[in-house]
TILODREN-171372 format. One record per atom (N, C-alpha, C): residue number from 1; atom name; residue in one letter; x negated, y negated, z. Coordinates in nm, 2 decimals. Each point is the difference from the previous one (the first is absolute). Layout:
BEGIN
[NUM CA A [X Y Z]]
...
***
This chain:
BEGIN
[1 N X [-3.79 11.27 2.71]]
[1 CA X [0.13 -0.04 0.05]]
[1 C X [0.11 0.05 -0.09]]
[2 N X [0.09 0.04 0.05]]
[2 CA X [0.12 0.03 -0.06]]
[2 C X [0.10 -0.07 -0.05]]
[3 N X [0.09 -0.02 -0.07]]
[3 CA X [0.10 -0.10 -0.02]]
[3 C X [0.04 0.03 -0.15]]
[4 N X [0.15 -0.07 -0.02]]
[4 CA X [0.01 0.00 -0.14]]
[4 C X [-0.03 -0.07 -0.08]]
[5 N X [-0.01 0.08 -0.12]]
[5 CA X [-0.05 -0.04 -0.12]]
[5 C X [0.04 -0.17 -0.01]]
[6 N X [-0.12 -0.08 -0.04]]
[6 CA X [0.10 -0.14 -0.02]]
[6 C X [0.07 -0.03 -0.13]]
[7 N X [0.11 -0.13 0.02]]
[7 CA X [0.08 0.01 -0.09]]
[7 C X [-0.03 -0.06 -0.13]]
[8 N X [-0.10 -0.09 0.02]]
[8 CA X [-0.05 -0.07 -0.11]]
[8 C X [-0.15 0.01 -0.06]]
[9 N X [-0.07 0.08 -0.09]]
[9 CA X [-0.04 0.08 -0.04]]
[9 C X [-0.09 -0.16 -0.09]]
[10 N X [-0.15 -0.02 0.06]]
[10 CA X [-0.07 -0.08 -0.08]]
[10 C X [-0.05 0.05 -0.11]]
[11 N X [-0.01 -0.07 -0.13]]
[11 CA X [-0.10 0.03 -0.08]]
[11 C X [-0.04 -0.14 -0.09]]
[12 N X [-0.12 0.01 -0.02]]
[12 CA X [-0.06 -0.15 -0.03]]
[12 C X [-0.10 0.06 -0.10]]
[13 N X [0.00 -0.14 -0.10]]
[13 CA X [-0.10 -0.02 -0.07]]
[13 C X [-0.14 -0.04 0.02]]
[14 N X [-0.09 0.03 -0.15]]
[14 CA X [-0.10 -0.07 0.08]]
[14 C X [-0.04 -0.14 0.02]]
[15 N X [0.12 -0.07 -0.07]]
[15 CA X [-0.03 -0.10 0.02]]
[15 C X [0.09 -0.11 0.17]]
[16 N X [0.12 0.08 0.02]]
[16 CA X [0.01 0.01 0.12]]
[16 C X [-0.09 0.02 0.16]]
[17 N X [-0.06 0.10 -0.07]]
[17 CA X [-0.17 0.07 0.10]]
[17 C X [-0.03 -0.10 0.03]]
[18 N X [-0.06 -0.06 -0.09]]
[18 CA X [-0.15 -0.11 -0.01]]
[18 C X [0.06 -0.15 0.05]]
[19 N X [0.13 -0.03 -0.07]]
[19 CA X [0.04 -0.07 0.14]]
[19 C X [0.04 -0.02 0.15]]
[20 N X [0.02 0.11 0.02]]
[20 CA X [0.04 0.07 0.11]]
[20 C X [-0.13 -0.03 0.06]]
[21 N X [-0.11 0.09 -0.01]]
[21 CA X [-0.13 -0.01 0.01]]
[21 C X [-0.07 -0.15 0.06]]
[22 N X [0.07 -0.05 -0.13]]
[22 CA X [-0.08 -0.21 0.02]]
[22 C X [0.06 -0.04 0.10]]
[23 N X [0.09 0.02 0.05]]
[23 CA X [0.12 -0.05 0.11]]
[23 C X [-0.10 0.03 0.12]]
[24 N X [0.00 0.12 0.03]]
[24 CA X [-0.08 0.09 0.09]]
[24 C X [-0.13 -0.05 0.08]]
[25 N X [-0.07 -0.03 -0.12]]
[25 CA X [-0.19 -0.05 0.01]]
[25 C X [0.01 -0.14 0.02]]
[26 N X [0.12 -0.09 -0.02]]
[26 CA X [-0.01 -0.12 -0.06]]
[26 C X [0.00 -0.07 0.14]]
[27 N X [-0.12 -0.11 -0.03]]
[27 CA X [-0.02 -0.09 0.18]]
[27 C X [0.09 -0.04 0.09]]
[28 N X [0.07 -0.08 -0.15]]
[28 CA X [0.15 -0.08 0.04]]
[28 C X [0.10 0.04 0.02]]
[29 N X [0.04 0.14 -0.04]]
[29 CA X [0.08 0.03 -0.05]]
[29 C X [0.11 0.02 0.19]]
[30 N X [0.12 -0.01 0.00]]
[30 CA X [0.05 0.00 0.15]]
[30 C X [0.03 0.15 0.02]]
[31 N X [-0.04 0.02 0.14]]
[31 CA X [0.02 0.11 0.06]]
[31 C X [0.15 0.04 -0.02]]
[32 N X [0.07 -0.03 -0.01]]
[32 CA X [0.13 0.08 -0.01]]
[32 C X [0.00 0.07 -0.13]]
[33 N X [-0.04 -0.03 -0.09]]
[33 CA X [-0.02 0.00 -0.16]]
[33 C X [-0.09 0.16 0.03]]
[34 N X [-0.07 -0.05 0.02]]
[34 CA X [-0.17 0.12 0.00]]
[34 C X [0.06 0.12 0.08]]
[35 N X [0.08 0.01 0.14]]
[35 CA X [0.10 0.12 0.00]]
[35 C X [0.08 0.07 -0.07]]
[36 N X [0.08 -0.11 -0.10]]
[36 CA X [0.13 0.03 -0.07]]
[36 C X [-0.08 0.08 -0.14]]
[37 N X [-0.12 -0.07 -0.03]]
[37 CA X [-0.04 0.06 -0.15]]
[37 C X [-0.12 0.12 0.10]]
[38 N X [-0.01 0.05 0.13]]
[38 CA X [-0.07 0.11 0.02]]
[38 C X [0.11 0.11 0.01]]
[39 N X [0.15 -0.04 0.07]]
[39 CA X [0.07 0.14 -0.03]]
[39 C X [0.05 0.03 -0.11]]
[40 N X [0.00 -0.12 -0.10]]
[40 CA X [0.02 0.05 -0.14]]
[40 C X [-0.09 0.07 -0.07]]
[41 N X [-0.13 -0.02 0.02]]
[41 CA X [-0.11 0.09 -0.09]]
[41 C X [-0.02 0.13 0.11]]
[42 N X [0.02 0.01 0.11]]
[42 CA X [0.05 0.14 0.09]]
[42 C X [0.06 0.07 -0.09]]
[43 N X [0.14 -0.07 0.03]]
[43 CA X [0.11 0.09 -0.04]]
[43 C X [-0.05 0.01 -0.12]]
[44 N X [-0.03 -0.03 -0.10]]
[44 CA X [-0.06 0.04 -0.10]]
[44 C X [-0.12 0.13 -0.06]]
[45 N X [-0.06 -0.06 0.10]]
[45 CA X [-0.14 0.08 -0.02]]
[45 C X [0.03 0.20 0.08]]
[46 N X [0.06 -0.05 0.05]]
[46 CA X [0.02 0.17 0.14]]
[46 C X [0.20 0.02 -0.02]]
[47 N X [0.02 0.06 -0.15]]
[47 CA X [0.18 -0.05 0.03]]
[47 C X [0.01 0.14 0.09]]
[48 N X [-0.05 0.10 0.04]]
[48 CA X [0.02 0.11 0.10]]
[48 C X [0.03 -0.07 0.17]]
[49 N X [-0.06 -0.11 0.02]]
[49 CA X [-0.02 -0.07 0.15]]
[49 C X [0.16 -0.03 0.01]]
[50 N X [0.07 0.01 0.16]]
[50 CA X [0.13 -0.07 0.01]]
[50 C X [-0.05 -0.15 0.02]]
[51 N X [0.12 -0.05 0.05]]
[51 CA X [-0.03 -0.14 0.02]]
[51 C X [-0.09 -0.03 0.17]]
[52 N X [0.03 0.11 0.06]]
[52 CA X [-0.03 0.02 0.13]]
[52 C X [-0.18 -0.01 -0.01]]
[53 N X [-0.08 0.09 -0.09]]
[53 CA X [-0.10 0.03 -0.06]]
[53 C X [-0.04 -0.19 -0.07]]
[54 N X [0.07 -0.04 -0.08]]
[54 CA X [-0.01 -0.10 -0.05]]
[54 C X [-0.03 -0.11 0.13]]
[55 N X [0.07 -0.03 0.07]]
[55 CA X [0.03 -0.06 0.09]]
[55 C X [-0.14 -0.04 0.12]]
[56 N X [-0.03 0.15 0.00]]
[56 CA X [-0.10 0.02 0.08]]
[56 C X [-0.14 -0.02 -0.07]]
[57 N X [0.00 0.00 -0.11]]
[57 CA X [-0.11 -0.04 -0.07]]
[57 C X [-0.01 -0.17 -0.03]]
[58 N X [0.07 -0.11 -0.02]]
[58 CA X [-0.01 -0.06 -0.02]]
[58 C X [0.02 -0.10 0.13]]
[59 N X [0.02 0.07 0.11]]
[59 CA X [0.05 -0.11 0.10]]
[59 C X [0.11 -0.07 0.05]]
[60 N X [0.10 0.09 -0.04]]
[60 CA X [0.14 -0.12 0.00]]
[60 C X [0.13 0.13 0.04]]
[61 N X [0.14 -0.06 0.01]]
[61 CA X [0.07 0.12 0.03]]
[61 C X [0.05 0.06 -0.12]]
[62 N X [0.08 0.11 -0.02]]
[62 CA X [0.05 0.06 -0.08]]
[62 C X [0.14 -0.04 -0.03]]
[63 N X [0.01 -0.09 0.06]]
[63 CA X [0.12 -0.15 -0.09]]
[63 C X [-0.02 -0.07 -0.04]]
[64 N X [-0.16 -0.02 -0.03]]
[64 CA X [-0.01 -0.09 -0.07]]
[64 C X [-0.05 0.06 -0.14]]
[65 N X [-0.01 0.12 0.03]]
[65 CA X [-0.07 0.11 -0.16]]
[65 C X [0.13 0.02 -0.04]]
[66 N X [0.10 0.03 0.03]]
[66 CA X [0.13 0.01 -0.06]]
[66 C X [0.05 -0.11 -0.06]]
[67 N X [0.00 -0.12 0.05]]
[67 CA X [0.05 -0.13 -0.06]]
[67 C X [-0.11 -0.05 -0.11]]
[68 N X [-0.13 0.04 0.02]]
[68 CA X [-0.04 -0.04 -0.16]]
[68 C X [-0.05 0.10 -0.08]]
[69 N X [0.04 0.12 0.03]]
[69 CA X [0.00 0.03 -0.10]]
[69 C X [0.13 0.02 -0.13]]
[70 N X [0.10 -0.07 0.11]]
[70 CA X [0.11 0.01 -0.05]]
[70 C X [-0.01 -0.15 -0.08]]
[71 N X [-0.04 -0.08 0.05]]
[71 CA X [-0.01 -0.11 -0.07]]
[71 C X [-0.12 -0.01 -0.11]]
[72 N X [-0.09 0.09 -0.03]]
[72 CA X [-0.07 -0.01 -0.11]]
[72 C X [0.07 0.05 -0.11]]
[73 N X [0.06 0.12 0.04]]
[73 CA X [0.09 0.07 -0.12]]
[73 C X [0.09 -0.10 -0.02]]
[74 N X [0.02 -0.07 0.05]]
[74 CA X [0.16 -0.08 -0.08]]
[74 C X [-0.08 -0.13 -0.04]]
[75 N X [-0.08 -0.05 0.06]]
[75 CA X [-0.06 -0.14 -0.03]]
[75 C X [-0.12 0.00 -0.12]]
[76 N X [-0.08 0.11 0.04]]
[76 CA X [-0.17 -0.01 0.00]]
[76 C X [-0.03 -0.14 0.04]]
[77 N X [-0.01 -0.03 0.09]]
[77 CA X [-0.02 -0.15 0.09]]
[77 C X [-0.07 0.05 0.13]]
[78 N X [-0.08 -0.10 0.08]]
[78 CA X [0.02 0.04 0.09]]
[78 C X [-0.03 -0.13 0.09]]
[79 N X [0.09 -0.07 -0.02]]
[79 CA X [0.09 -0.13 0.03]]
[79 C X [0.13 0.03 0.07]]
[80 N X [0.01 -0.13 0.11]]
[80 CA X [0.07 0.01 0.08]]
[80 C X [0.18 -0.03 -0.04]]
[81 N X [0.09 0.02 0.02]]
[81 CA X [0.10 -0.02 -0.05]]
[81 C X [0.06 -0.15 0.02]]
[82 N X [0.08 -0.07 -0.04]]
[82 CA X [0.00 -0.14 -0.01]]
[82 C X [0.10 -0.01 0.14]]
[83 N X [-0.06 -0.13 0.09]]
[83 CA X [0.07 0.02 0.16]]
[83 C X [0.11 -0.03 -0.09]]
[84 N X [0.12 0.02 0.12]]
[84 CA X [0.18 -0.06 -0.01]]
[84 C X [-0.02 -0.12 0.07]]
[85 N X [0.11 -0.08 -0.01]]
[85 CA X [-0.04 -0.14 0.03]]
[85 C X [0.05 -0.14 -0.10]]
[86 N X [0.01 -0.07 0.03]]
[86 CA X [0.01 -0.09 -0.07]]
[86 C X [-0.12 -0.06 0.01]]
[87 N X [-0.06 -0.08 -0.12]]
[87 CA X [-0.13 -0.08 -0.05]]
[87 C X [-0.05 -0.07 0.05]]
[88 N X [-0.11 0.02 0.00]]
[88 CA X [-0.06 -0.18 0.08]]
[88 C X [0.04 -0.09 -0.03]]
[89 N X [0.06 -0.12 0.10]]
[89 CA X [0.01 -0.12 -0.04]]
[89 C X [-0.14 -0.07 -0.01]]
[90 N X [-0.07 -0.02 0.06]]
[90 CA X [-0.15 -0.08 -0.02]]
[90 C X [-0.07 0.05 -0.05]]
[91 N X [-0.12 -0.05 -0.08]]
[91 CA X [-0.12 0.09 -0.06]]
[91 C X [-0.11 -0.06 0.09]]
[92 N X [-0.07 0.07 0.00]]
[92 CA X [-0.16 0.04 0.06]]
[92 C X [-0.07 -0.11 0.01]]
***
């Protein structure tokens, strides 16, 4: 597939990898997570792939390979952003 170059350019350590990795394998671990740390180690592993490439390898759209990978570079997180809102009044 063709497309442009993306804008945010992963590169990780190895100690990034291997958690990345544990996230991945891990029983518990929630499926939203196990997406988010598969297009990060993509985009990592194949930086030649567009997001389109990315996208299609991992299952998901290519708005959602642009949004984190934009959010690893600025965060290295790959946690959800805090809702807007005012706080709970009651606890659990």
């Amino acid at each position: 597939m063709r497309g442009p170059k993306p804008n945010y350019p992963i590169q990780l350590t190895e100690s990034e990898i291997s958690t990345l990795r544990q996230v991945i394998k891990g029983r518990n671990s929630p499926q939203v997570k196990v997406m988010r740390a598969r297009i990060v180690l993509a985009a990592h592993e194949h930086p030649e792939w567009s997001n389109q490439q990315i996208a299609a390898h991992v299952g998901c759209t290519d708005r959602a390979v642009r949004k984190w990978r934009r959010r690893w570079n600025e965060s290295k997180s790959l946690e959800d952003l805090p809702r807007p809102g005012a706080p709970k009044r009651f606890s659990p």
